[in-house]
Legacy VTK file of the C-alpha trace (Angstrom):
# vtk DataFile Version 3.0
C-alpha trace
ASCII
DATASET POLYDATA
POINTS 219 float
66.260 -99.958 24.663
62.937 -99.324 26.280
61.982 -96.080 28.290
61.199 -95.780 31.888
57.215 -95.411 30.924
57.751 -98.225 28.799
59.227 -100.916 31.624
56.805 -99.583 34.449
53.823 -100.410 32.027
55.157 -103.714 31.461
55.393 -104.699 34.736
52.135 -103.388 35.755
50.462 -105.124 32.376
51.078 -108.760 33.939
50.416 -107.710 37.336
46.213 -108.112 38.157
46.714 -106.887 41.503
48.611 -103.582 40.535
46.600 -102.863 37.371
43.575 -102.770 39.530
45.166 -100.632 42.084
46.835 -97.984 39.895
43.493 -97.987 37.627
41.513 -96.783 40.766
44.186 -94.881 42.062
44.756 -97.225 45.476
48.327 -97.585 44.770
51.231 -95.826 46.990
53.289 -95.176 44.511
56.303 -94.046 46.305
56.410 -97.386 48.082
55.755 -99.298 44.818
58.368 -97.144 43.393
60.900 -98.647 45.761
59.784 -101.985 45.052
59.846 -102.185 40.898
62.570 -100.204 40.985
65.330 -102.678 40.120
63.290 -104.677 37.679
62.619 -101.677 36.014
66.928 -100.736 36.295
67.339 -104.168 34.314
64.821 -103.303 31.230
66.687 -100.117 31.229
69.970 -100.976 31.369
70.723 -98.035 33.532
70.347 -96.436 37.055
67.546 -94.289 37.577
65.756 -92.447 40.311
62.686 -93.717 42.538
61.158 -90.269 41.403
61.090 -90.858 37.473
59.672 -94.150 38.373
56.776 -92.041 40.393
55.704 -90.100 37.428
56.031 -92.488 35.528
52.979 -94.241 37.718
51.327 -91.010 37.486
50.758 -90.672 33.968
50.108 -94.641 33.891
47.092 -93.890 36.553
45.316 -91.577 34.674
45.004 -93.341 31.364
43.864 -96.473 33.204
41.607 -94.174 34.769
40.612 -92.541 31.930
39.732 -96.053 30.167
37.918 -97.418 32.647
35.605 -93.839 32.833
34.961 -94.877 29.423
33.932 -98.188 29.572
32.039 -97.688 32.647
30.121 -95.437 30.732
28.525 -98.161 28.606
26.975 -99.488 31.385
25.024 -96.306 32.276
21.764 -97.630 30.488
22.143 -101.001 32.613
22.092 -103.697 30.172
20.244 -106.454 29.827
21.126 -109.877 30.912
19.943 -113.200 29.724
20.447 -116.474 31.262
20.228 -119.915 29.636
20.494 -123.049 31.142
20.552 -126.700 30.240
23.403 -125.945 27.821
26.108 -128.328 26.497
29.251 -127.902 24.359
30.657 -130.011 22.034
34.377 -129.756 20.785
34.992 -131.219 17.132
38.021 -131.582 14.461
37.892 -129.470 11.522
37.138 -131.601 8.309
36.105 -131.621 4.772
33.067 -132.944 5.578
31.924 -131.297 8.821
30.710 -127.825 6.692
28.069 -129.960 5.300
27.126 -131.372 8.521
26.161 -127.961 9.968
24.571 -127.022 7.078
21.955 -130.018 7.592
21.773 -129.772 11.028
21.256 -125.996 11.161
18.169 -127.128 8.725
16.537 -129.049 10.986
16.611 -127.135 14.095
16.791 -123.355 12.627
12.735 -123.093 12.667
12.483 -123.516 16.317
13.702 -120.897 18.240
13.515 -122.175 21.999
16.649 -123.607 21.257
20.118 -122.099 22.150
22.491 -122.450 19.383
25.851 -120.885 18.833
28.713 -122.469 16.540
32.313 -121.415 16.296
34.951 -122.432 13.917
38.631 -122.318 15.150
41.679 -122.945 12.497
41.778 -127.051 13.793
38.522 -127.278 15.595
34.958 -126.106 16.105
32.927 -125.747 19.339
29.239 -126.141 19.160
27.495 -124.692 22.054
23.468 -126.155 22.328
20.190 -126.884 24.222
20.711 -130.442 25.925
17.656 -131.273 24.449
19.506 -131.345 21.241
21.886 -133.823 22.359
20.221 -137.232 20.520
20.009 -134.650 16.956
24.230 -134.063 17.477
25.252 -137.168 18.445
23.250 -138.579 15.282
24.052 -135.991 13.253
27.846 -135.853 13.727
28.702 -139.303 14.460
31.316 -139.204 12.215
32.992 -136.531 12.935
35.651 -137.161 15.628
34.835 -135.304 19.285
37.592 -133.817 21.118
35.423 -133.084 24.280
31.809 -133.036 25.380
30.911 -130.518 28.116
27.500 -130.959 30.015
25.735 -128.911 32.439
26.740 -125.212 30.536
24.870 -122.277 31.330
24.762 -118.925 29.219
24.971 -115.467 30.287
24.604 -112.653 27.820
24.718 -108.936 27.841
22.679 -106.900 25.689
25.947 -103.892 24.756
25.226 -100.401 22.717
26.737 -100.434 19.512
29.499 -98.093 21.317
30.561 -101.625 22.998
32.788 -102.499 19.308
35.168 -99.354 19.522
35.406 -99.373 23.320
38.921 -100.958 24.210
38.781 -103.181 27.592
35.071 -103.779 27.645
35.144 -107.230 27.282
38.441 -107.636 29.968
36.559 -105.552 32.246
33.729 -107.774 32.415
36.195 -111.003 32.279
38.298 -109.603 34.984
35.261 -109.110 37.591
34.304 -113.030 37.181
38.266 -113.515 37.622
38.344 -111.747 40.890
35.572 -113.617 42.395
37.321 -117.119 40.815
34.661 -117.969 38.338
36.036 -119.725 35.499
34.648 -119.510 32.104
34.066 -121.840 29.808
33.841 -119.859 26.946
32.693 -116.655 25.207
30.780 -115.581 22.053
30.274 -112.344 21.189
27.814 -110.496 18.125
28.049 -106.826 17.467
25.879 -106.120 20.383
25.572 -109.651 22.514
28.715 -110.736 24.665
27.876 -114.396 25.984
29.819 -116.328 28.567
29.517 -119.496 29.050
29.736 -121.309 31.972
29.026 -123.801 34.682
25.708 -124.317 35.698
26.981 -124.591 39.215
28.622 -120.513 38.816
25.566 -119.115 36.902
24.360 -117.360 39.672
26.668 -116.375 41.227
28.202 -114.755 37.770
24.971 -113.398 37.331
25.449 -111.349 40.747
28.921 -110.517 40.217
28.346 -108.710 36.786
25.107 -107.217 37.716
26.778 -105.345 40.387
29.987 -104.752 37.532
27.695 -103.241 35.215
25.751 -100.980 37.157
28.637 -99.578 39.234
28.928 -95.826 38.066
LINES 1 220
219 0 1 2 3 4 5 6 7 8 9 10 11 12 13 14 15 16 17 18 19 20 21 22 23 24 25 26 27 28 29 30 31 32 33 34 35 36 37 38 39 40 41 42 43 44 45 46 47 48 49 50 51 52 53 54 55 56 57 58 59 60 61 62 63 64 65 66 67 68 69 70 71 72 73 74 75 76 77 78 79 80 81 82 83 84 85 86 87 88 89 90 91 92 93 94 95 96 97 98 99 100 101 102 103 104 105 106 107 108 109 110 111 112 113 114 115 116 117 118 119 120 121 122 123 124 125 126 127 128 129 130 131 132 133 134 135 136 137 138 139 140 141 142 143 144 145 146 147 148 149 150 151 152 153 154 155 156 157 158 159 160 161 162 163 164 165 166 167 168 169 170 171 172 173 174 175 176 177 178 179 180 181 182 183 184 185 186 187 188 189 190 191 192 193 194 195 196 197 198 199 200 201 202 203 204 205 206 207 208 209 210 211 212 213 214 215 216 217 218
């Protein structure tokens, strides 16, 4: 059996809208009370009163607060951001033989460093993330190697984080969740110990570019 704390926080959790609101303290919580307050009777198994489920907001509030002090406070230096363009993403299968093919590949571009080049390697398949100008090298390079998808048109934005950034829980949802609001999808993300990289349509660059300058440098 779960506690009252417990069922409120799970209903919030995988509600957008009323994490956002309770985080920055928006929320009425005697009328949200009123409205949870059978859900949260059925994850309790028991009756309860509107006012436990009040408090209960409360003390949810100000640790969502709390977090989100801290991980606005990362952004007090105002970051860098870098934008690429002319980016494209390939999706391969994992096999015994595609190791081998990065390996020669990485040789032959890894002295020129106008090119954008990030690689990651899932459990069943690996995403390769490029300059389009690269595009002949792959498609000779990995022609045997079986594509799942080709994406074209990619941009790149990436923030320059404080070393802070890796023990900092949320960081990388808060960012996420501003592009989210605004209904810019992402294509993907790569992340070092201080770059975080989204990629994404060339078509949302700037307007993601606006979006998380303004995210960043909100105190």
């Amino acid at each position: 059996m779960i506690t009252i704390a417990e069922a409120v926080e799970e209903l919030v959790r995988y509600s957008p809208l009323l994490e956002e609101g309770i985080s920055k303290n928006i929320i009425n919580y005697s009328s949200l009370a009123r409205l949870i307050k059978a859900d949260v009777e059925e994850k309790v198994f028991k009756t309860i009163k509107t006012g436990a489920i009040i408090m209960a907001l409360k003390r949810l509030s100000k640790r969502k607060y709390s977090k989100e002090k801290d991980v606005r406070a990362i952004f007090k230096q105002n970051p860098d951001m870098i934008v690429r363009s002319n980016l494209m993403e390939y999706t391969l299968v994992n096999s015994d033989t595609l190791i081998d093919k990065h390996r020669h590949f990485f040789e032959k571009i890894h002295k020129n460093h106008k090119y954008f080049f990030i690689i990651t390697q899932g459990v069943f398949e690996t995403a390769i993330i490029l300059s389009q100008d690269l595009k002949p090298l792959v498609e000779q390079n990995f022609k045997e190697e079986k594509i799942i998808s080709i994406e074209e048109s990619l941009s790149a934005i990436t923030i320059q984080l404080p070393t802070i950034n890796v023990t900092t829980p949320g960081l990388y949802g808060y960012i996420l969740k501003a592009l989210g609001w605004e209904g810019i999808n992402v294509i993907e993300v790569a992340s070092t110990y201080t770059e975080f990289t989204i990629i994404l349509k060339e078509a949302d660059v700037d307007r993601a570019f606006s979006v998380l300058k303004k995210t960043i440098s909100h105190r």
